[in-house]
N, CA, C and O atoms as a Tinker XYZ file with bonds, in Angstrom:
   464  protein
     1  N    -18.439000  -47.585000  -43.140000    73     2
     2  CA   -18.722000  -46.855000  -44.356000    64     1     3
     3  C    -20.241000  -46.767000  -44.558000    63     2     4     5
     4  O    -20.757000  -47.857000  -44.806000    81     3
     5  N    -21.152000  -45.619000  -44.504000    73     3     6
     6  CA   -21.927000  -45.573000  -45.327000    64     5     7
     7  C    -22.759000  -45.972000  -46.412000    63     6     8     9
     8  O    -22.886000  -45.317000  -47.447000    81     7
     9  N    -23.140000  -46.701000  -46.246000    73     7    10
    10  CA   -24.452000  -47.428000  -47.527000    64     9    11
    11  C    -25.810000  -47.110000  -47.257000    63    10    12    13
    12  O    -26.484000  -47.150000  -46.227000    81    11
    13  N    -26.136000  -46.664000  -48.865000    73    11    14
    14  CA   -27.595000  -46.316000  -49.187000    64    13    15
    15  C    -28.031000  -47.209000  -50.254000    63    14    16    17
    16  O    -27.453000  -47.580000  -51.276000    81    15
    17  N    -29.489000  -47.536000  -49.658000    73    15    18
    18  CA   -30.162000  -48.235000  -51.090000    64    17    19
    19  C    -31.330000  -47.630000  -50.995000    63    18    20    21
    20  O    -31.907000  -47.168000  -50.011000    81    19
    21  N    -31.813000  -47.701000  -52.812000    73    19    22
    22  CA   -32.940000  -47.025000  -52.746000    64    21    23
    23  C    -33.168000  -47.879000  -53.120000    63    22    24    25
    24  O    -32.420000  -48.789000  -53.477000    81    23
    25  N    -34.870000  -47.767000  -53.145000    73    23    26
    26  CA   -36.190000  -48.923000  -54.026000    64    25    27
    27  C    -37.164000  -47.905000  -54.088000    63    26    28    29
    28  O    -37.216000  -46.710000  -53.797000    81    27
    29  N    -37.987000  -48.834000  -54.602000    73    27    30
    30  CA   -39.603000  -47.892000  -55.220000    64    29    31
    31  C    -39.737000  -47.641000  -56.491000    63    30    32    33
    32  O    -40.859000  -47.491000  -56.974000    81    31
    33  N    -38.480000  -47.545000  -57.319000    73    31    34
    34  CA   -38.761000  -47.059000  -58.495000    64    33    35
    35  C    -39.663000  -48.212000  -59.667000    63    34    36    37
    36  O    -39.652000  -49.423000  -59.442000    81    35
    37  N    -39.971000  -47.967000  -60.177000    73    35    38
    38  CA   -40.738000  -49.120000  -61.798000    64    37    39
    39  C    -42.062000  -47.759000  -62.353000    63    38    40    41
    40  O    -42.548000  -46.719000  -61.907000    81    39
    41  N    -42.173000  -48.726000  -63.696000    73    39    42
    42  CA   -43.033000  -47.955000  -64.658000    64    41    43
    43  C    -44.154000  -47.014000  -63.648000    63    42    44    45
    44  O    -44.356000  -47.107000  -62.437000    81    43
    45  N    -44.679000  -46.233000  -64.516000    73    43    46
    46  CA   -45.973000  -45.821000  -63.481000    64    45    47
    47  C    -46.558000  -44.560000  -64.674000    63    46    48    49
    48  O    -45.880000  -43.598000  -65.035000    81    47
    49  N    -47.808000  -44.838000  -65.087000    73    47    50
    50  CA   -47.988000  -43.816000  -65.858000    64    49    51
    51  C    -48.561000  -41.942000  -65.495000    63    50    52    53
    52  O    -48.588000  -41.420000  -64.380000    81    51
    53  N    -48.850000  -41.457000  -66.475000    73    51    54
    54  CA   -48.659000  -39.957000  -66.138000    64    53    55
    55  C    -49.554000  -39.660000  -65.014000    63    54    56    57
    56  O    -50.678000  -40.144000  -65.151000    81    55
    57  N    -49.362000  -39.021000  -63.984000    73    55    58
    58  CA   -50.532000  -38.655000  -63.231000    64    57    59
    59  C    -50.224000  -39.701000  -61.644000    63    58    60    61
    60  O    -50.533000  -39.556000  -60.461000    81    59
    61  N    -49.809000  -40.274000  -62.074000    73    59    62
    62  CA   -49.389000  -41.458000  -60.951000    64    61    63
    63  C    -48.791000  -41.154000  -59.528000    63    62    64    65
    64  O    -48.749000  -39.991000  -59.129000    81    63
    65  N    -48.434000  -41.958000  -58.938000    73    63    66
    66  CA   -47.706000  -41.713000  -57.382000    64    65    67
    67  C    -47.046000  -42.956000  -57.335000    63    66    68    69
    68  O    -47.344000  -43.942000  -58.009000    81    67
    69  N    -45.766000  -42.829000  -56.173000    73    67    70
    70  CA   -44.833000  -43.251000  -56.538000    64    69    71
    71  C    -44.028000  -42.820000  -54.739000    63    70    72    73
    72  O    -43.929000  -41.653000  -54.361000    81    71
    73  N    -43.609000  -43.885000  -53.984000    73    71    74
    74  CA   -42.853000  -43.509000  -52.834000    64    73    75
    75  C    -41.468000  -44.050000  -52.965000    63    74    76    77
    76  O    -41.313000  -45.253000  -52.751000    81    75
    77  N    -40.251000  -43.175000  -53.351000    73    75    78
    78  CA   -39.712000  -44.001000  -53.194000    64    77    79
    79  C    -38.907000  -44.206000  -51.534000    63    78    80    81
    80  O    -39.216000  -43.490000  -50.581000    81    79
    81  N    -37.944000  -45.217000  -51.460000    73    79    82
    82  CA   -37.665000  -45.203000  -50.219000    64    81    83
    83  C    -35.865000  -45.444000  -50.476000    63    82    84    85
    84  O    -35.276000  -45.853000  -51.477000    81    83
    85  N    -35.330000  -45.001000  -49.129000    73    83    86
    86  CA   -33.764000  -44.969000  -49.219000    64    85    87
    87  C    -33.395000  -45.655000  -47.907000    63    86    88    89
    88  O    -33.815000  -44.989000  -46.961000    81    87
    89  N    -32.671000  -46.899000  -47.481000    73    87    90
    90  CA   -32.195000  -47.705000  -46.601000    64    89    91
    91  C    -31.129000  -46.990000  -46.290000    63    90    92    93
    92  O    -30.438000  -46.771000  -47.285000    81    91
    93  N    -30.471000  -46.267000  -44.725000    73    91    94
    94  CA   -29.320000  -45.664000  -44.837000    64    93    95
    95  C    -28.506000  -46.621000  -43.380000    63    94    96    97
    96  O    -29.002000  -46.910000  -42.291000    81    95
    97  N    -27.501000  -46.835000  -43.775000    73    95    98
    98  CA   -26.416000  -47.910000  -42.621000    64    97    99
    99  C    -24.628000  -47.538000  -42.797000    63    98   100   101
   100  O    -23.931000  -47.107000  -43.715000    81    99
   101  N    -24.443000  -47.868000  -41.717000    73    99   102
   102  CA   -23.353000  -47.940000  -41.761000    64   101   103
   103  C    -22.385000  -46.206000  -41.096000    63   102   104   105
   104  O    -21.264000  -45.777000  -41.367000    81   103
   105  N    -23.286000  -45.757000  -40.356000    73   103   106
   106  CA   -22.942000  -44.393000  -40.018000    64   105   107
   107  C    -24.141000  -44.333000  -38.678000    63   106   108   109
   108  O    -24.826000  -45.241000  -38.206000    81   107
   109  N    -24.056000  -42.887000  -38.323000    73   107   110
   110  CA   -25.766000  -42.099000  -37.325000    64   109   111
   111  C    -25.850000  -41.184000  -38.588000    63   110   112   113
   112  O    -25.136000  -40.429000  -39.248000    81   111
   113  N    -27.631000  -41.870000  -38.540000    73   111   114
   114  CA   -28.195000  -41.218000  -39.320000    64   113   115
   115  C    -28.364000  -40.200000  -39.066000    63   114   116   117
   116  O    -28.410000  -39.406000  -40.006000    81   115
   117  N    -28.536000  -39.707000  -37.739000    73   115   118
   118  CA   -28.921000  -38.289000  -38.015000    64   117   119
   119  C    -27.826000  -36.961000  -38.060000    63   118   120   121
   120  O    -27.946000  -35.741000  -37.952000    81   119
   121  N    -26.455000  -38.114000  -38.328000    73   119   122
   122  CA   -25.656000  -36.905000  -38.354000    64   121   123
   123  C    -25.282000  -36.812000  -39.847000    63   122   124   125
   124  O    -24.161000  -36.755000  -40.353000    81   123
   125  N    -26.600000  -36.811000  -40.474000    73   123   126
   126  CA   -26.089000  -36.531000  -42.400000    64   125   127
   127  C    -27.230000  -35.541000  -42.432000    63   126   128   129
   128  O    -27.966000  -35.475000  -41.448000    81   127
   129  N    -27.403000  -34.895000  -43.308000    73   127   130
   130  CA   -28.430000  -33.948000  -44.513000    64   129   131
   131  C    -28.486000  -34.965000  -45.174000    63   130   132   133
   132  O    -27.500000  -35.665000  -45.401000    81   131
   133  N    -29.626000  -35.201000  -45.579000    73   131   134
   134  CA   -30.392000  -36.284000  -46.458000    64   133   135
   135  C    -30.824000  -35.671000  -48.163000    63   134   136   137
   136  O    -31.573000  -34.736000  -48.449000    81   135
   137  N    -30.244000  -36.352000  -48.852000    73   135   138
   138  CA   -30.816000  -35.513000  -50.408000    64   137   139
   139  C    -31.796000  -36.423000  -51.149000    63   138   140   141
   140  O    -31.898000  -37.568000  -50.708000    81   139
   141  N    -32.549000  -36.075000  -52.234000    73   139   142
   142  CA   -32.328000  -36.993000  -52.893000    64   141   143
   143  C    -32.230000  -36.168000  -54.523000    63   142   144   145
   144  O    -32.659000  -35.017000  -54.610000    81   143
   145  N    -31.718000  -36.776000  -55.584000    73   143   146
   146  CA   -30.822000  -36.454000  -56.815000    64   145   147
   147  C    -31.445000  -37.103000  -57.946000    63   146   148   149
   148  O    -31.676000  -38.313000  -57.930000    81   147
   149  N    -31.701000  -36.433000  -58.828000    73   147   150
   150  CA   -31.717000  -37.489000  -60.211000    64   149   151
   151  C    -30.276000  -36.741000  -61.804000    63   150   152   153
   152  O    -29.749000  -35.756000  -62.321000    81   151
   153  N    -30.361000  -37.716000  -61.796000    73   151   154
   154  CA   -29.589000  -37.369000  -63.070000    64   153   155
   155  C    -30.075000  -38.140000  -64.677000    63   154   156   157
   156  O    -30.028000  -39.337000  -64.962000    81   155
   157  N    -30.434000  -37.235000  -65.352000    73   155   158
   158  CA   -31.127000  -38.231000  -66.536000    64   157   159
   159  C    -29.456000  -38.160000  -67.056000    63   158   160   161
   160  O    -28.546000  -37.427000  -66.669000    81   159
   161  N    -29.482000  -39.377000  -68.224000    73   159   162
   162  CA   -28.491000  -39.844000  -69.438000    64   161   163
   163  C    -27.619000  -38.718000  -70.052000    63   162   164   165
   164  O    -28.174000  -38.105000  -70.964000    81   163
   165  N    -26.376000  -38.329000  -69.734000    73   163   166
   166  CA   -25.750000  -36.719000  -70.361000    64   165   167
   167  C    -26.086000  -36.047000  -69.856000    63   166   168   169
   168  O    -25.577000  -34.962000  -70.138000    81   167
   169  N    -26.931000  -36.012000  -68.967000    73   167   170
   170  CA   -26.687000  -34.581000  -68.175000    64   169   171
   171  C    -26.315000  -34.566000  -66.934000    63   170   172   173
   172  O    -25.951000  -35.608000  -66.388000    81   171
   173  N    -26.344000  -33.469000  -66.335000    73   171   174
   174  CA   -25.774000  -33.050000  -64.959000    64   173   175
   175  C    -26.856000  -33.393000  -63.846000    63   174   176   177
   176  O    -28.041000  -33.708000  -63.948000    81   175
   177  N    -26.462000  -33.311000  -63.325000    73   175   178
   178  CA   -27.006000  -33.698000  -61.561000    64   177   179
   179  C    -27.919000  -32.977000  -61.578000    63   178   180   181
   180  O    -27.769000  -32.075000  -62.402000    81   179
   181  N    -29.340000  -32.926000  -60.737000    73   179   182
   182  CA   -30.236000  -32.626000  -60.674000    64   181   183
   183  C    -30.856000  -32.685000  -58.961000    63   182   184   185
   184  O    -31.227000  -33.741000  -58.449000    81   183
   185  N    -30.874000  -31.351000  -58.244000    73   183   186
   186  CA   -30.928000  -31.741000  -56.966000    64   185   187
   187  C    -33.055000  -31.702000  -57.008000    63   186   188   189
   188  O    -33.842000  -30.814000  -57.336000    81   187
   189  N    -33.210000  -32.803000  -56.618000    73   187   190
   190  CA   -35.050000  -32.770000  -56.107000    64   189   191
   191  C    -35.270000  -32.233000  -54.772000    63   190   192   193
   192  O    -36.189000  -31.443000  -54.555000    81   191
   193  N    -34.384000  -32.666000  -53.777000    73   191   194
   194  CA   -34.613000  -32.613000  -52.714000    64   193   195
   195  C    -34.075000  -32.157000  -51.208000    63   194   196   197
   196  O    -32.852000  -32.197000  -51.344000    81   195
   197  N    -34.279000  -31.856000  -50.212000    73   195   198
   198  CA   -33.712000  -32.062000  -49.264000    64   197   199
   199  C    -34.156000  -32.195000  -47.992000    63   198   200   201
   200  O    -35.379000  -32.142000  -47.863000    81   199
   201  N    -33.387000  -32.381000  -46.841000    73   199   202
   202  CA   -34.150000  -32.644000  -45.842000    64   201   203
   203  C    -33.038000  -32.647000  -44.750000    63   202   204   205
   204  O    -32.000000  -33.291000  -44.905000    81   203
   205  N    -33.372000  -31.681000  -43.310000    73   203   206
   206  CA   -32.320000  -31.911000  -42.191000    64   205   207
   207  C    -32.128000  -32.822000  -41.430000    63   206   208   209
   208  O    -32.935000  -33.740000  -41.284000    81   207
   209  N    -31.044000  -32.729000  -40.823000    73   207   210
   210  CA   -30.852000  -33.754000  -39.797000    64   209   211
   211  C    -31.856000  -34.524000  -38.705000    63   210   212   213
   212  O    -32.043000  -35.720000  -38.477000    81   211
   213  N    -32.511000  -33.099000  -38.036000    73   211   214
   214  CA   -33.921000  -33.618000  -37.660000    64   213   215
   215  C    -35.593000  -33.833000  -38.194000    63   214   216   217
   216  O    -36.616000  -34.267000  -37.663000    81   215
   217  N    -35.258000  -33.308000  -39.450000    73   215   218
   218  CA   -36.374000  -33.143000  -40.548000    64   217   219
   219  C    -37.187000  -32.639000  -40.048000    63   218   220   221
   220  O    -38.353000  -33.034000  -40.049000    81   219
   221  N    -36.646000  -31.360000  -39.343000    73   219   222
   222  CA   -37.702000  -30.111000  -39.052000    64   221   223
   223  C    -37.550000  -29.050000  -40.166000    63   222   224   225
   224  O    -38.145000  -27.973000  -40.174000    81   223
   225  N    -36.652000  -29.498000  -41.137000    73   223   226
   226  CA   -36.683000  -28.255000  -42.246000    64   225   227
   227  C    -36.748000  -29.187000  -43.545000    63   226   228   229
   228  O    -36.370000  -30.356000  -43.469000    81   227
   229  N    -37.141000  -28.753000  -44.507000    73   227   230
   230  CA   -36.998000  -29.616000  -46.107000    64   229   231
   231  C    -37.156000  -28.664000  -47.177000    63   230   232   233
   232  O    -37.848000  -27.647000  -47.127000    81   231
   233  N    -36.454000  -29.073000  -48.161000    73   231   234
   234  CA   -36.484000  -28.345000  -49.812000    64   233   235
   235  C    -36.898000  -28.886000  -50.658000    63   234   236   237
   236  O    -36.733000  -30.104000  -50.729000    81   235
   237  N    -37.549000  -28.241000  -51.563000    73   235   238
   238  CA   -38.313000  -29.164000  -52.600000    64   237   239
   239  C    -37.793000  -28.640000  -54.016000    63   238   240   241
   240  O    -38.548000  -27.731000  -54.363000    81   239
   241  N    -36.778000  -28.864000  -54.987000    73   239   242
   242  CA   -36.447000  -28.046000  -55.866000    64   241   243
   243  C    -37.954000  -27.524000  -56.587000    63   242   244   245
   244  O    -39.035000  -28.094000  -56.437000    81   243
   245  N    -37.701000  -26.301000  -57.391000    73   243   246
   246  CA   -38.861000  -26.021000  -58.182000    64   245   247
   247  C    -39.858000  -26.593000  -58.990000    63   246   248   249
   248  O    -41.085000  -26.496000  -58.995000    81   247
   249  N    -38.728000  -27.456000  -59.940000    73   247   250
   250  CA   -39.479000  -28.243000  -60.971000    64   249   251
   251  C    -40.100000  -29.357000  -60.427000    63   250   252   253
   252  O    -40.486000  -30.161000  -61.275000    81   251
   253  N    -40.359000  -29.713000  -59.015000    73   251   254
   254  CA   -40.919000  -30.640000  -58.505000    64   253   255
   255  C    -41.859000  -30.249000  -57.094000    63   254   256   257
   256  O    -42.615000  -30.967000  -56.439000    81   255
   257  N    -41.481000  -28.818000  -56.921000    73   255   258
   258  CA   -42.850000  -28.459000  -55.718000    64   257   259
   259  C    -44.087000  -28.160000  -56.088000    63   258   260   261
   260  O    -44.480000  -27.547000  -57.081000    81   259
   261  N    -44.774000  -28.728000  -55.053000    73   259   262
   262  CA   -45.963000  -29.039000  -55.007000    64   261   263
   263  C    -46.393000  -30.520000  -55.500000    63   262   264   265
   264  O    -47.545000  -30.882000  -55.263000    81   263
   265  N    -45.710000  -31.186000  -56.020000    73   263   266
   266  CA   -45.691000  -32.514000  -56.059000    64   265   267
   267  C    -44.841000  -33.795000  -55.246000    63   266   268   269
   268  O    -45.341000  -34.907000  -55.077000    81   267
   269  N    -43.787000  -33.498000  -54.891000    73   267   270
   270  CA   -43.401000  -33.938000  -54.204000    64   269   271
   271  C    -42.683000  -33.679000  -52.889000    63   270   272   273
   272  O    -42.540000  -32.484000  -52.627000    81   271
   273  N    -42.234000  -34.490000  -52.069000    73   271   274
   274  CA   -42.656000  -34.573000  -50.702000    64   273   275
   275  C    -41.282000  -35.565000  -50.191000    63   274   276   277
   276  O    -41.305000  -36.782000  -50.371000    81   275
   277  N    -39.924000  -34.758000  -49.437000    73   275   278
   278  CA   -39.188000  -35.502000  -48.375000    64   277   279
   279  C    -39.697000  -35.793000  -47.373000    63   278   280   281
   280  O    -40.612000  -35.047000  -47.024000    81   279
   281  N    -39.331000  -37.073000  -46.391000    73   279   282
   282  CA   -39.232000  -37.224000  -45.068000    64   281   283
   283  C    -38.611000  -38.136000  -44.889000    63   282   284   285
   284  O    -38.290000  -39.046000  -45.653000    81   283
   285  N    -38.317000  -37.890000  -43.475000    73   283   286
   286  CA   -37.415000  -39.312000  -42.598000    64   285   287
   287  C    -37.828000  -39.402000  -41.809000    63   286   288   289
   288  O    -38.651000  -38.626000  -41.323000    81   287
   289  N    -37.207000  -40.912000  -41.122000    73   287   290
   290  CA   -37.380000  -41.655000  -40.240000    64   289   291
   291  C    -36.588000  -41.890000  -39.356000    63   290   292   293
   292  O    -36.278000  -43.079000  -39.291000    81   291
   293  N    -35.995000  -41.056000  -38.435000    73   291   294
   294  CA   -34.498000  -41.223000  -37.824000    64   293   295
   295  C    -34.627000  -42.233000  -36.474000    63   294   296   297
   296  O    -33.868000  -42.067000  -35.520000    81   295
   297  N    -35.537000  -43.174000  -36.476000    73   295   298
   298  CA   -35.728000  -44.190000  -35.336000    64   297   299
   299  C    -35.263000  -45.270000  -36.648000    63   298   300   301
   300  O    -34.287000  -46.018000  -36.597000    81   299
   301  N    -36.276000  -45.138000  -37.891000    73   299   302
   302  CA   -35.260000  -46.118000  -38.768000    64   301   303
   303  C    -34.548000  -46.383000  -39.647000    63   302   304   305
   304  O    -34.363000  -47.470000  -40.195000    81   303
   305  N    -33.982000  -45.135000  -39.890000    73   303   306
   306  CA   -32.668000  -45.127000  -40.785000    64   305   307
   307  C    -33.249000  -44.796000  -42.024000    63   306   308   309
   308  O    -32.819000  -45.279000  -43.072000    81   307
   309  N    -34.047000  -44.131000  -41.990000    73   307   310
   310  CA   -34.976000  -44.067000  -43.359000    64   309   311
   311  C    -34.710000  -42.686000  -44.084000    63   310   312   313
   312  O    -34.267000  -41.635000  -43.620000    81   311
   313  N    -35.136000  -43.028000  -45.431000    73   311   314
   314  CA   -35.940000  -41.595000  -45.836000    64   313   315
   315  C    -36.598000  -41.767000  -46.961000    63   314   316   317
   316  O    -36.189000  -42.792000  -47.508000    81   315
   317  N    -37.647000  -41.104000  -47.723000    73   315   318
   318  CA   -38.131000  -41.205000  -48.657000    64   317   319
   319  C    -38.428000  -39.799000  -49.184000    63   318   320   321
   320  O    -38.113000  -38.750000  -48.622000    81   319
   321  N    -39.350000  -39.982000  -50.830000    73   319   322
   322  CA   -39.512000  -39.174000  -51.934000    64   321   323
   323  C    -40.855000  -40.054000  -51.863000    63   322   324   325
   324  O    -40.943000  -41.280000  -51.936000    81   323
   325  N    -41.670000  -39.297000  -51.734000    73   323   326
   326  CA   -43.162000  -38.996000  -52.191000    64   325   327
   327  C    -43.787000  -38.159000  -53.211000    63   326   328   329
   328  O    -43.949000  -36.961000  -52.976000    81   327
   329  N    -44.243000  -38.796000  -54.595000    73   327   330
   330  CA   -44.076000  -38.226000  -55.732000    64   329   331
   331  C    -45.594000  -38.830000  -56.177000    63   330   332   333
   332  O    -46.108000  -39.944000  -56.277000    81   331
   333  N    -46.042000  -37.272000  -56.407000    73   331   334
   334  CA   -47.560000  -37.239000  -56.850000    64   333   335
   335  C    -47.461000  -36.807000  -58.212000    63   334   336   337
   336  O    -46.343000  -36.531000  -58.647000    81   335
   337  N    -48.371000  -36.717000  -58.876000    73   335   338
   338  CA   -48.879000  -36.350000  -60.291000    64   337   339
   339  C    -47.324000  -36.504000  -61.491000    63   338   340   341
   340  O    -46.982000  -35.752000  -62.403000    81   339
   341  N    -46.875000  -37.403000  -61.135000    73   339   342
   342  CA   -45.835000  -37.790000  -61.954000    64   341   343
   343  C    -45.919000  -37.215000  -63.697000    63   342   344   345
   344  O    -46.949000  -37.280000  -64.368000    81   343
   345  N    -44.839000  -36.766000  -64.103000    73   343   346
   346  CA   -45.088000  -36.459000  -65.304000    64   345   347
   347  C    -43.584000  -37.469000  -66.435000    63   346   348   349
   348  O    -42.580000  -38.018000  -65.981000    81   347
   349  N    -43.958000  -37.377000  -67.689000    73   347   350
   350  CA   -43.058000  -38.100000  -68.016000    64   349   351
   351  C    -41.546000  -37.575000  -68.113000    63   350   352   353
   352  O    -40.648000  -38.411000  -68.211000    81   351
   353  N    -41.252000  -36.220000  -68.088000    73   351   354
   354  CA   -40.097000  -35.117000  -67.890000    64   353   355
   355  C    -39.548000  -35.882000  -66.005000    63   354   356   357
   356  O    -38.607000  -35.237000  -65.542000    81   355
   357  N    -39.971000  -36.889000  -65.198000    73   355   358
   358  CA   -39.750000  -37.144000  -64.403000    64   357   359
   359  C    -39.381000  -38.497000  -64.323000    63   358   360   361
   360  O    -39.490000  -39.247000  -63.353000    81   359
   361  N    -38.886000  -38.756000  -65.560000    73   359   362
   362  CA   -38.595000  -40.181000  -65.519000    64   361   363
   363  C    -36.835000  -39.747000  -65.415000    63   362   364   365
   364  O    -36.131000  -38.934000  -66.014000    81   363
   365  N    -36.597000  -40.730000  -64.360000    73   363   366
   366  CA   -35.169000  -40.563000  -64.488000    64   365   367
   367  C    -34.630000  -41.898000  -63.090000    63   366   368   369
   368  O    -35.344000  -42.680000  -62.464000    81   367
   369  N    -32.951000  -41.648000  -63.016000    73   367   370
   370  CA   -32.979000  -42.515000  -62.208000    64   369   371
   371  C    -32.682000  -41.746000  -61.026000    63   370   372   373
   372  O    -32.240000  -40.613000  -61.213000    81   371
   373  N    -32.894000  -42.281000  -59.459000    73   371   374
   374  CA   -32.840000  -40.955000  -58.837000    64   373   375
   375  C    -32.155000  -41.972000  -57.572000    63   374   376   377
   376  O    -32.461000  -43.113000  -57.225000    81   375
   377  N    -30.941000  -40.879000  -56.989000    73   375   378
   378  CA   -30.669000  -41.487000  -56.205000    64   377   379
   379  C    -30.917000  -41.009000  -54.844000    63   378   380   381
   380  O    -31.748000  -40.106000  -54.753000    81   379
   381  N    -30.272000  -41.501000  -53.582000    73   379   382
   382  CA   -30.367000  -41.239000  -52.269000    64   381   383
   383  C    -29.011000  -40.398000  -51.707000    63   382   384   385
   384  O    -27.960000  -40.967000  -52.002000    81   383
   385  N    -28.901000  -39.504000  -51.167000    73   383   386
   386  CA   -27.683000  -38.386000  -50.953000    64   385   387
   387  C    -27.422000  -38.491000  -49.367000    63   386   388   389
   388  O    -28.454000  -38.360000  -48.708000    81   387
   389  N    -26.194000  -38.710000  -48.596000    73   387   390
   390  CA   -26.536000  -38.585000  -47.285000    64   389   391
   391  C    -24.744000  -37.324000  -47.350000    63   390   392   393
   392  O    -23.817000  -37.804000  -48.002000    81   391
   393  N    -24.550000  -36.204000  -46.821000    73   391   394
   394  CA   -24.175000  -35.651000  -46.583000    64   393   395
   395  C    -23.660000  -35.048000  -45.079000    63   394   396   397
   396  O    -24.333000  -34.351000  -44.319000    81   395
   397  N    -22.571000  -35.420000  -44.920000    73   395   398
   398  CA   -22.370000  -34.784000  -43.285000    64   397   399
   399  C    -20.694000  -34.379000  -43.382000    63   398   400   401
   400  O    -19.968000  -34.238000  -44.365000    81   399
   401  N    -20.416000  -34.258000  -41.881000    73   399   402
   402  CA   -18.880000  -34.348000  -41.603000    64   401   403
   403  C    -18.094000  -35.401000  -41.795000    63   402   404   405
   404  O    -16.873000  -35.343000  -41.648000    81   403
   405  N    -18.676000  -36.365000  -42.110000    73   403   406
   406  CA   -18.150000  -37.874000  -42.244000    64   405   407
   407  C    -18.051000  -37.963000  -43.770000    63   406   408   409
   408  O    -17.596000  -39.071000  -44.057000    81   407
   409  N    -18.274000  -37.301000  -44.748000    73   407   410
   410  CA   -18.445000  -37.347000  -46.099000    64   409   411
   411  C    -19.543000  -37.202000  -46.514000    63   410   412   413
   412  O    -20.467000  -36.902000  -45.757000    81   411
   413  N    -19.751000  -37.430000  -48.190000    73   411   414
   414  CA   -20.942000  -37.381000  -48.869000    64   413   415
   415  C    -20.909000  -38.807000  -49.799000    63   414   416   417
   416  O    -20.013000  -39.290000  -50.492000    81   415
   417  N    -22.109000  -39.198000  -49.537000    73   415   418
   418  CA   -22.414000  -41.122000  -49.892000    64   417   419
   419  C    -23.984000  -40.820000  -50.889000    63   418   420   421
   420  O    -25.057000  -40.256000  -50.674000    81   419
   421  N    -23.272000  -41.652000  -52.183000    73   419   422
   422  CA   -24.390000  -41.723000  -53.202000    64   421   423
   423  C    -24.852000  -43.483000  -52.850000    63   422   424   425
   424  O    -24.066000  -44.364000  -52.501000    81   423
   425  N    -26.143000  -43.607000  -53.041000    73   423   426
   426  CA   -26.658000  -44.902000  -53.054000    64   425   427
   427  C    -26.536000  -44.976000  -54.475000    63   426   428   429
   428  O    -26.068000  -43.993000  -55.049000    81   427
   429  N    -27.023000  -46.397000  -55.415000    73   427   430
   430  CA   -26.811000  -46.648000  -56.779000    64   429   431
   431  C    -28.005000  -46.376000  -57.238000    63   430   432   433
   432  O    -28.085000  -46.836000  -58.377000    81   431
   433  N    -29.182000  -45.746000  -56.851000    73   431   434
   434  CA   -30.326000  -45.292000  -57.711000    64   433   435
   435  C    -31.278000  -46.167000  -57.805000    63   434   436   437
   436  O    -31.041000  -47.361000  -57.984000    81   435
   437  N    -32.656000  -45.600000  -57.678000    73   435   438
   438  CA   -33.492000  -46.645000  -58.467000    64   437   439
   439  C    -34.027000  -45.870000  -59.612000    63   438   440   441
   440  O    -34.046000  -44.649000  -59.458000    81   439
   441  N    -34.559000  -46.457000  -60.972000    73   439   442
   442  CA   -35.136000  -46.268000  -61.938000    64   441   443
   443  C    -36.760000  -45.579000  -61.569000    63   442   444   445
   444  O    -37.669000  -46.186000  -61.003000    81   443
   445  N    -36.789000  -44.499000  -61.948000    73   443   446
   446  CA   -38.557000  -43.930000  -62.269000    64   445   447
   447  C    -39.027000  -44.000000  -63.417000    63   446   448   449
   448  O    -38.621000  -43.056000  -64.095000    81   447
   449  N    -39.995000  -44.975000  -64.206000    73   447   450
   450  CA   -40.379000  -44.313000  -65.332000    64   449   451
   451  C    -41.936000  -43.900000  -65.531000    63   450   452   453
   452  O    -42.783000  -44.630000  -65.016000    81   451
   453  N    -42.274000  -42.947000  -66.138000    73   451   454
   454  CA   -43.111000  -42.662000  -66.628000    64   453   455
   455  C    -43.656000  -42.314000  -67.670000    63   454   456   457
   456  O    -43.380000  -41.271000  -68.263000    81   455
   457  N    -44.418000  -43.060000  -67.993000    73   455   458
   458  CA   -45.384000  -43.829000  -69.171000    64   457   459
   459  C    -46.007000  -44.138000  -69.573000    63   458   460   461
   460  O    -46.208000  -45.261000  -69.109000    81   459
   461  N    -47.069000  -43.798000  -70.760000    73   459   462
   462  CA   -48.377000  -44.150000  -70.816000    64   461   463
   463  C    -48.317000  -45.646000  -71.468000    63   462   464
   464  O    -49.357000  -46.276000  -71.664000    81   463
């Protein structure tokens, strides 16, 4: 089965940077699409990100291009969210997405906040 953990997340005020990172096991990594997701409190899903199998292609939703930044690591099971000029509309908890033929696997999130 599939397990994701993320880390990286804690306070960080406006303007800030912020990597987070996603541990992926229990599968081949490179046979998922890699996401990553936030969902604030009541609302709906929120896609930030994406990234292919060989991470020769990536998406950056709108409300977050030009600030932030997918990649992986498919020697180590990796992937991350690279998040520049943080704003506080970006506080949320955000998780790790791995998507393939084998299913679709949410990690449990880490916390972003931003804060003066």
């Amino acid at each position: 089965q599939v397990q994701l953990v993320e880390s990286g997340g804690e306070p960080v005020q406006p303007g800030g940077s912020l990597r987070l990172s996603c541990t992926f096991s229990g599968g081949t990594f490179t046979d998922y699409v890699m996401k990553w997701n936030r969902q604030p409190p009541g609302k709906e899903r929120e896609f930030v990100a994406g990234i292919s199998r060989t991470g020769n292609s990536a998406h950056v939703n709108a409300p977050v291009s030009g600030r932030f930044t997918i990649s992986r690591d498919n020697a180590k099971d990796m992937v991350y969210l690279q998040m520049y000029s943080l704003k506080p509309e970006d506080t949320d908890v955000y998780y790790c997405t791995a998507e393939g033929d084998g299913g679709e696997f949410w990690g449990k999130g880490t916390l972003v906040t931003v804060a003066s």
